[in-house]
C-alpha positions as CSV (number, residue, x, y, z in Angstrom):
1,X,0.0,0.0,0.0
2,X,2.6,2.8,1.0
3,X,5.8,0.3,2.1
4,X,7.6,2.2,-0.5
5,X,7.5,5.3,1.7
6,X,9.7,4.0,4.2
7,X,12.5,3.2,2.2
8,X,11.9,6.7,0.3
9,X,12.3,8.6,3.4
10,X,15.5,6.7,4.8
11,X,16.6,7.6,0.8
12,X,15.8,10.8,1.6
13,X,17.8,10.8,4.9
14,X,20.9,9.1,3.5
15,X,21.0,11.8,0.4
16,X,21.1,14.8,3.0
17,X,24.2,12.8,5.3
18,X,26.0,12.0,2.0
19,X,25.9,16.0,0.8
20,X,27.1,16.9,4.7
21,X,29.8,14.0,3.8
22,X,31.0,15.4,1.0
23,X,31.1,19.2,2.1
24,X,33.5,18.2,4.8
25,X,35.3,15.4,2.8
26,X,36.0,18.8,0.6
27,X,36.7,20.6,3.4
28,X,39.7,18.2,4.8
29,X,40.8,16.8,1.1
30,X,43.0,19.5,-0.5
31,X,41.9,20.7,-4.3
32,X,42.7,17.6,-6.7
33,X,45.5,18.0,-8.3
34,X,46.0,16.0,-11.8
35,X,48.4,13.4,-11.4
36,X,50.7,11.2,-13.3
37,X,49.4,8.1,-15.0
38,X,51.2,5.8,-13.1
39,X,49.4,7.4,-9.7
40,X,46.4,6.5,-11.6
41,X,46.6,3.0,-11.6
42,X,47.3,2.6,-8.1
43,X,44.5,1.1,-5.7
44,X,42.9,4.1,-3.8
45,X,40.4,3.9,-0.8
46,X,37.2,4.4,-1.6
47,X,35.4,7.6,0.3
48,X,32.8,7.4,3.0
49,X,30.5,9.7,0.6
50,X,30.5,7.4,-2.7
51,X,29.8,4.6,-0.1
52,X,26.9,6.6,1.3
53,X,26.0,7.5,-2.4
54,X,25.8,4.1,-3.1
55,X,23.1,3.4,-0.4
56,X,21.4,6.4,-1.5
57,X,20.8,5.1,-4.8
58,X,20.1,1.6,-3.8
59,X,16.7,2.4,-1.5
60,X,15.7,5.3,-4.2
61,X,15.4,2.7,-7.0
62,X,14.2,0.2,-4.7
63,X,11.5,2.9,-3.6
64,X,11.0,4.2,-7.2
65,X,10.2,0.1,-8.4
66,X,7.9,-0.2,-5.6
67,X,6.2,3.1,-6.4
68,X,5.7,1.8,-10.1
69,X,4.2,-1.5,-8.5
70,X,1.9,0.2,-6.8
71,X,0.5,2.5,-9.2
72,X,0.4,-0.4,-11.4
73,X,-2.1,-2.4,-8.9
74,X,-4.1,1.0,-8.1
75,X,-3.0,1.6,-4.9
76,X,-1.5,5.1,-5.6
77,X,-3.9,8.0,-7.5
78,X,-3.1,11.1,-8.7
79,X,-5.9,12.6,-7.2
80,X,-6.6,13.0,-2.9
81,X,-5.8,11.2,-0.7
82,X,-3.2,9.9,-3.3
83,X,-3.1,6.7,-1.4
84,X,-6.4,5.0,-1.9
85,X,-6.0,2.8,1.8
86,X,-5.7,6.4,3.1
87,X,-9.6,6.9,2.2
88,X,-11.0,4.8,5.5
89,X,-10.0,4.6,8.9
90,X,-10.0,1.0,8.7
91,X,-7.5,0.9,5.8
92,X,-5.5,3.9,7.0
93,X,-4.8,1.6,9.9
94,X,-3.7,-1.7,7.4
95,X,-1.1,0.7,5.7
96,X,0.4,1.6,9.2
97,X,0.6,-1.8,9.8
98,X,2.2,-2.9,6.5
99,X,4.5,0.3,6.4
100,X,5.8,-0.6,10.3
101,X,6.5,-4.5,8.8
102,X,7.5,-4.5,5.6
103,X,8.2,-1.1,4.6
104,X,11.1,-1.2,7.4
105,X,11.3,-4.7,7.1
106,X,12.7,-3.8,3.5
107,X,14.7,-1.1,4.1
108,X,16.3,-2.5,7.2
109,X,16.7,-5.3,4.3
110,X,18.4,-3.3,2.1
111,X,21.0,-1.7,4.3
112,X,22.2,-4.7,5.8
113,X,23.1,-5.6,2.1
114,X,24.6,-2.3,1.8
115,X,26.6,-3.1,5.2
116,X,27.9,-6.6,4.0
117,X,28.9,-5.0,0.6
118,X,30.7,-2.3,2.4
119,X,32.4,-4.9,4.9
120,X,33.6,-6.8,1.8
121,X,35.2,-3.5,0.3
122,X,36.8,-3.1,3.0
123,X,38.5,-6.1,3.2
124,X,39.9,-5.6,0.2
125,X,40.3,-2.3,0.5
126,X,43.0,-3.5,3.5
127,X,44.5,-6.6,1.3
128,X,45.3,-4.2,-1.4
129,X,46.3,-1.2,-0.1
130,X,48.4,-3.2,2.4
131,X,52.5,-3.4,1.7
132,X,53.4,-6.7,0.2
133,X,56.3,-8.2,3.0
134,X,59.1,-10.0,0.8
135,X,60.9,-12.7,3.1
136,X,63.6,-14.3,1.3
């Protein structure tokens, strides 16, 4: 009915910390300076903000799909109360319901997936950026 909310407002949430992320990544990070193409192809760490972009974009298609769905199926009008379980009391009181279980369910969902992507970047983040030992 309106799960799709949920993870639209977390989007929403995410996209405001990842602009505050980036101002004072920009802030710390002195101007980039072009550099020489063998600096290029060296392994870099990935910053906080593209991370945070990353989530961003991952509940704001997932919320922009289940949208779609829903106006698909009727459940979203372009006319008041846009949302047509919002017309009863009754109904208002389903779409609580199934935006408290699996509208958070889902985005809860979706940024644990986030996490366990981020985990394994950093992993190798920390295997490649790491000096290779020679014993001989």
């Amino acid at each position: 009915m309106a799960c799709f909310l949920v993870s639209a407002a977390e989007a929403a949430i995410v996209t405001v910390a990842t602009q505050i992320v980036i101002a004072h990544e920009n802030k710390l990070l002195p101007q980039f300076k072009r550099e020489s193409e063998a600096d290029e192809h060296k392994a870099k760490k990935v910053p906080f903000s593209r991370k945070l972009r990353l989530l961003s974009n991952l509940l704001w298609g997932g919320s922009f799909l289940l949208a779609f769905e829903h106006v698909w199926h009727g459940e979203v009008t372009p006319w008041f109360p846009f949302l047509t379980a919002a017309g009863s009391p009754a109904d208002t009181a389903a779409m609580l319901h199934e935006m408290s279980t699996v509208g958070v369910g889902m985005a809860v969902l979706v940024t644990v997936v986030w996490g366990a992507m981020m985990l394994v970047i950093s992993t190798m983040e920390k295997k490649t950026l790491q000096p290779v030992l020679v014993t001989e």
